[in-house]
C-alpha positions as CSV (number, residue, x, y, z in Angstrom):
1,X,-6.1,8.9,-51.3
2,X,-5.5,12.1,-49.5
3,X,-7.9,11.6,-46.9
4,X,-6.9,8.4,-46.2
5,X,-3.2,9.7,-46.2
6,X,-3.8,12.5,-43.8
7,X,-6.2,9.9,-41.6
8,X,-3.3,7.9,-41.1
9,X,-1.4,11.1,-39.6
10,X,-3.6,12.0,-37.5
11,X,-3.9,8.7,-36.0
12,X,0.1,8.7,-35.5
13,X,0.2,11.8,-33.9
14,X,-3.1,10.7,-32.1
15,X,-0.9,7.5,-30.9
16,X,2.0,9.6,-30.2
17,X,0.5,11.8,-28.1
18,X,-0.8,9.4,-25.6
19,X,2.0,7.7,-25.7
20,X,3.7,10.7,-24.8
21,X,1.2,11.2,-21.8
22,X,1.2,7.9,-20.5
23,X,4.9,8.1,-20.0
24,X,4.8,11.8,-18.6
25,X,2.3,9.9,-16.3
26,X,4.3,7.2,-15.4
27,X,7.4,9.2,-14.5
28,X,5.5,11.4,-12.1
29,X,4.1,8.4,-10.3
30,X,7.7,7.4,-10.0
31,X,8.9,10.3,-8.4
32,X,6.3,10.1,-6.4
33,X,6.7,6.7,-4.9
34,X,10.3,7.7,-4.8
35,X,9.6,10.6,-2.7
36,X,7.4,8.9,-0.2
37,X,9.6,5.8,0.0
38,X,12.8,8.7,0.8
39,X,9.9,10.8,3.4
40,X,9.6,6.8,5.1
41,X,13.8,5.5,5.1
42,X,13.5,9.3,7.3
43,X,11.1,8.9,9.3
44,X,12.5,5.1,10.1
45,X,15.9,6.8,10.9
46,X,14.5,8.7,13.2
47,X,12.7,6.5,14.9
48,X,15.5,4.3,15.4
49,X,18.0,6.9,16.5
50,X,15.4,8.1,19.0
51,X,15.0,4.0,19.7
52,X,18.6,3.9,20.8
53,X,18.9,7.5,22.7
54,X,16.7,5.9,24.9
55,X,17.8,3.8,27.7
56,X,18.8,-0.2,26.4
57,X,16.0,-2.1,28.3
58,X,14.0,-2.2,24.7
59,X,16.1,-0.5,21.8
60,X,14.4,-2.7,19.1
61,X,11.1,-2.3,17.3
62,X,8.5,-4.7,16.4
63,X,7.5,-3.5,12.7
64,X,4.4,-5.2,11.1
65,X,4.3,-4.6,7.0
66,X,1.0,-5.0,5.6
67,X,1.2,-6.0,1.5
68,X,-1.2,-4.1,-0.6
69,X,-3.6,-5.3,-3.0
70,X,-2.2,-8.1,-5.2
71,X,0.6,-8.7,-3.4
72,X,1.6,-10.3,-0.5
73,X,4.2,-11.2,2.6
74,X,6.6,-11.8,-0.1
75,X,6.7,-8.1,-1.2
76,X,8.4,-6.5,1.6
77,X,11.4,-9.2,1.3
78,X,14.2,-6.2,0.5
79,X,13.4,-4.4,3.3
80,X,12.9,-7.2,5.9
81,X,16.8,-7.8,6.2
82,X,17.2,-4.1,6.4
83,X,15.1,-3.9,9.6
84,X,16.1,-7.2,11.2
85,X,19.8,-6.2,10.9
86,X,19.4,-2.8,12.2
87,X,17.7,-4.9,15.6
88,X,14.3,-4.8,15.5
89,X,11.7,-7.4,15.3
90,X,9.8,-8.1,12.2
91,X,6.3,-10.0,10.9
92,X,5.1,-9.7,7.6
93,X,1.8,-11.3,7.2
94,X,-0.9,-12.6,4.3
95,X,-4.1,-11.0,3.9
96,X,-6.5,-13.0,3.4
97,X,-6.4,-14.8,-0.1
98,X,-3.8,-13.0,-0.9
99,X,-0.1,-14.5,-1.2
100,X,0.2,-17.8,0.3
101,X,-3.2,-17.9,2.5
102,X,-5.1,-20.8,0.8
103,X,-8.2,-18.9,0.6
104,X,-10.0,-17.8,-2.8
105,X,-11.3,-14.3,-3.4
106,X,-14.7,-15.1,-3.6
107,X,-14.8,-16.9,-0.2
108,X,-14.3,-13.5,1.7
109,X,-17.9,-11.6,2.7
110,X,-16.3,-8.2,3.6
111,X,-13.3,-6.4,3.2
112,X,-13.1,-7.0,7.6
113,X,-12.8,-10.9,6.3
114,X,-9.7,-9.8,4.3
115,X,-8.2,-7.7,7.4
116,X,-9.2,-10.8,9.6
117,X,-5.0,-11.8,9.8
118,X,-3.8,-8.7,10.9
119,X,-6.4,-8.3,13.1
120,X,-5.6,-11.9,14.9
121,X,-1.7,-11.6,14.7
122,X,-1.9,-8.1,16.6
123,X,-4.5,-9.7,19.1
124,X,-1.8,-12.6,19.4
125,X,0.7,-10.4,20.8
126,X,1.8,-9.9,24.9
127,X,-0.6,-7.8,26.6
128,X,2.0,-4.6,26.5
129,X,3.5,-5.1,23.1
130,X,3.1,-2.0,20.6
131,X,4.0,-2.6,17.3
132,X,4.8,0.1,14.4
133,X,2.1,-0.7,11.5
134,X,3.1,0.0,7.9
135,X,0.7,-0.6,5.3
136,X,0.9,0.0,1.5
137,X,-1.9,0.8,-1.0
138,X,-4.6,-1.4,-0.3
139,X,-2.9,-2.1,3.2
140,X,-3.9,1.6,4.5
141,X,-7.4,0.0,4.7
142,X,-6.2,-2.6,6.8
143,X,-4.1,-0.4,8.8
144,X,-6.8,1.8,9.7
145,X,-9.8,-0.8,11.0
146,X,-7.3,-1.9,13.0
147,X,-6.4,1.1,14.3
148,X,-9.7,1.4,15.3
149,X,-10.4,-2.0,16.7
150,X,-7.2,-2.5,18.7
151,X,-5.6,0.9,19.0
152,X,-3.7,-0.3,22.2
153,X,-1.9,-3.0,19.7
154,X,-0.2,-0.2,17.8
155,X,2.2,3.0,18.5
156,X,2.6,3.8,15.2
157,X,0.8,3.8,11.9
158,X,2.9,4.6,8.5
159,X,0.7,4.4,5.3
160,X,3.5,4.2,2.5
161,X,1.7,5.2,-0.9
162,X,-1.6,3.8,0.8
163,X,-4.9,4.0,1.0
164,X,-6.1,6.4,4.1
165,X,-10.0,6.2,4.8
166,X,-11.6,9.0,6.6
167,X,-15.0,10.8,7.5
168,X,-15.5,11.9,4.2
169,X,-13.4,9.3,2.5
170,X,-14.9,5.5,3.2
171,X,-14.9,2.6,0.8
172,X,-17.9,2.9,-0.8
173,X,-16.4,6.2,-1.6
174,X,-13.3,4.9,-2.8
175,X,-15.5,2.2,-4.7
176,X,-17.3,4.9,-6.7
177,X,-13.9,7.0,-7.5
178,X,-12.3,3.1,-8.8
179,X,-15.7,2.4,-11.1
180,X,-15.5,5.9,-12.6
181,X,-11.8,5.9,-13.0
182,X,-12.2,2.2,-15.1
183,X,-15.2,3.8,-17.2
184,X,-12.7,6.9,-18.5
185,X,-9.7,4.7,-18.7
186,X,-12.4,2.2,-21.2
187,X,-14.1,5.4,-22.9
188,X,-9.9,6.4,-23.6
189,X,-9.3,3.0,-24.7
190,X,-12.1,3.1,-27.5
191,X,-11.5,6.4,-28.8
192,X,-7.7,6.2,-29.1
């Protein structure tokens, strides 16, 4: 009876603890988001008063907000009206098979088939027009192969909370660091 007794203790202040941890974990990934969401409402004022110190044949902007994964057009609907009524122009697209785009998951080949909207909105545009790119979490993939691809598209790339591949950080990178990531969470998940 004792054993079982102090079992059931250990397992409560097993329970606690990671209960404890998770939401130590949560709040820091809060401040975080709040702190890069502040470092971007900055950056934004800053580019709009050095928008309109400049002379008034083009004061406004043409931002172009690219959802991350899971999410879509629809995400970016409280800071939209923000934008718009501080003057500048505004898109928000769909990923493919993601918000209202009518494709399925499984139709796409490559993660260039998901990027395949930005890619034609920003080829869509007047030869001279620059827009300001901002992408968030799985967006920072699209952001950057389009970078690549049409860099004279784009004057400005902002990666809010996003992913940002490099040399020595490329998807099948970021693949492998998702997989093991899933394994520890599941190993966690069956000894807790």
């Amino acid at each position: 009876m004792r054993a079982e007794s102090d079992f059931k203790t250990y397992i409560s202040l097993r329970i606690s603890l990671v209960e404890t941890y998770n939401f130590k974990r949560s709040m820091e990934q809060a401040k975080k988001h709040l702190v890069l969401i502040s470092i971007f409402i900055i950056l934004l004022n800053i580019a709009t008063n050095k928008a309109l110190s400049q002379p008034l044949h083009n004061p406004s902007k043409h931002f172009v907000l690219v959802h991350g994964a899971g999410h879509g057009a629809w995400c970016w609907y409280k800071l939209v009206p923000l934008l718009r009524s501080s003057g500048h122009n505004v898109t928000t697209i769909d990923l493919a098979a993601s918000g209202i785009d009518p494709r399925q998951i499984s139709d796409l080949q490559s993660i260039s088939d998901y990027i395949r909207p930005l890619r034609d909105l920003l080829a869509s545009l007047p030869p001279n027009e620059k827009v300001i790119l901002v992408g968030h979490s799985l967006g920072g993939l699209a952001l950057s192969q389009t970078m690549e691809r049409l860099p004279s598209k784009i004057s400005v790339a902002v990666f809010l909370t996003a992913v940002m591949p490099g040399p020595s950080l490329n998807i099948s990178t970021l693949n492998q660091e998702v997989h093991a990531e899933r394994k520890k969470k599941l190993l966690f998940d069956l000894l807790t």
